[in-house]
C-alpha positions, -999 to +999 in steps of 0.1 A: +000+000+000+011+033-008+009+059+024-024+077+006-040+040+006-029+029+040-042+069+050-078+062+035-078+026+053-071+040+084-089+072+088-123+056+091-110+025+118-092+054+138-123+076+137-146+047+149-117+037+181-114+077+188-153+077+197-148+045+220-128+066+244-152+096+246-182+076+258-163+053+288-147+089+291-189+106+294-192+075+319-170+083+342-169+115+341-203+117+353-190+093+385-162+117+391-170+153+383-198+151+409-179+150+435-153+172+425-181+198+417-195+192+454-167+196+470-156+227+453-184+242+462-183+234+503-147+251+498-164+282+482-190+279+514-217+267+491-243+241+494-236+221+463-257+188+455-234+159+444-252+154+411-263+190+400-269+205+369-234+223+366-216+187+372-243+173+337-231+209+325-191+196+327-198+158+315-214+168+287-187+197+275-166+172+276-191+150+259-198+175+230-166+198+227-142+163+206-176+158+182-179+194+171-141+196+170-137+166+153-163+173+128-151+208+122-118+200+118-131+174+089-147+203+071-125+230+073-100+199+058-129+196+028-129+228+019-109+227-016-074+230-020-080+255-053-096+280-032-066+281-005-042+284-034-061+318-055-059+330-018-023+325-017-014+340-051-034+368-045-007+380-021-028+367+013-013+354+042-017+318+057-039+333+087-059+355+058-064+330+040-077+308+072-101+340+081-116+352+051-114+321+028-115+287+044-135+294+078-163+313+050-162+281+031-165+259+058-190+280+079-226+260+068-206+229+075-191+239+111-229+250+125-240+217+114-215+205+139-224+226+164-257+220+160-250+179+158-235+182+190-262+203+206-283+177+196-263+149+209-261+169+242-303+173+240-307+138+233-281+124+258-304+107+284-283+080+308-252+108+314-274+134+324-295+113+347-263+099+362-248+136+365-275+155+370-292+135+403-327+126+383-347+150+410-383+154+397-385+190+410-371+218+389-350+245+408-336+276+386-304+268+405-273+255+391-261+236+420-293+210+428-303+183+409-326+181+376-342+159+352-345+162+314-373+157+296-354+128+278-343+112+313-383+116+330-396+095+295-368+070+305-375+065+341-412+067+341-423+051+309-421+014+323-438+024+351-467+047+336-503+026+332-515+024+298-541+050+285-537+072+321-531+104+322-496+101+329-491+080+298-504+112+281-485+131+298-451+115+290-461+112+254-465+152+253-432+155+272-421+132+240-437+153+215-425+187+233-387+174+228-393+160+192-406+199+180-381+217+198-351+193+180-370+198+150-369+236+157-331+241+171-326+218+137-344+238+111 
């Protein structure tokens, strides 16, 4: 194989083994950062819940921020090789060229990343439940626990009778998060 072969071989298996680490990395990281968040915030004389929604915040940066990179970085790498080079012999330098040419080029591609991994973040149900303390009562406050819309279809779905009004109710819940992807999407 010639390196360009071996490059187009390998690309896609290292892409799939570099997502393997980010989710047993989202796993632990929502064991781990809850703590660290509580006890940063008895330090700072706070009253901090282990699982809050600034810990779910954390897990899923760190969830989110390799996919958009990752992605970006893949279509600012598309953008053609013709336009970098008129940019060039046009008397621009490499960071003009990044600036007013490539990042332009790129830009539809790079908010579809953004707003895959917004999506991904939205739709993320077991981290957030694990991170966030899956409490039923919503506080404005950064520092108690939550539950997403996602993670209360999850954990009361089984348990909902058929046809009640909590059924209904979950369904809605369902419905409410399916038009607001569709809207954030569109």
């Amino acid at each position: 194989y010639s390196s360009r072969k071996m490059r187009g071989v390998l690309k896609p298996m290292l892409e799939i083994l570099a997502g393997v680490p980010t989710v047993v990395l989202g796993f632990f990281a929502a064991l781990t950062v809850a703590p660290l968040v509580r006890n940063a915030g008895e330090s700072l004389g706070l009253n901090v819940a282990s699982e809050s929604a600034l810990a779910a915040g954390l897990v899923m940066g760190m969830m989110i921020v390799p996919l958009i990179s990752s992605l970006s970085d893949d279509i600012i790498n598309a953008v053609p090789q013709s336009l970098r080079d008129g940019s060039y012999a046009m008397g621009a330098t490499r960071l003009q060229t990044a600036l007013k040419v490539v990042v332009p080029a790129a830009f539809s591609g790079i908010m579809a990343a953004y707003i895959l991994g917004i999506s991904r973040a939205v739709g993320e149900t077991m981290i957030v439940l694990m991170a966030g303390g899956n409490t039923p009562v919503t506080e404005w406050n950064l520092f108690n626990g939550f539950r997403t819309l996602s993670a209360n279809i999850a954990v009361e779905l089984p348990e909902a009778v058929r046809d009640s009004t909590h059924f209904r109710t979950l369904f809605l819940a369902a419905l409410t998060l399916f038009f607001l992807t569709f809207i954030v999407n569109t």
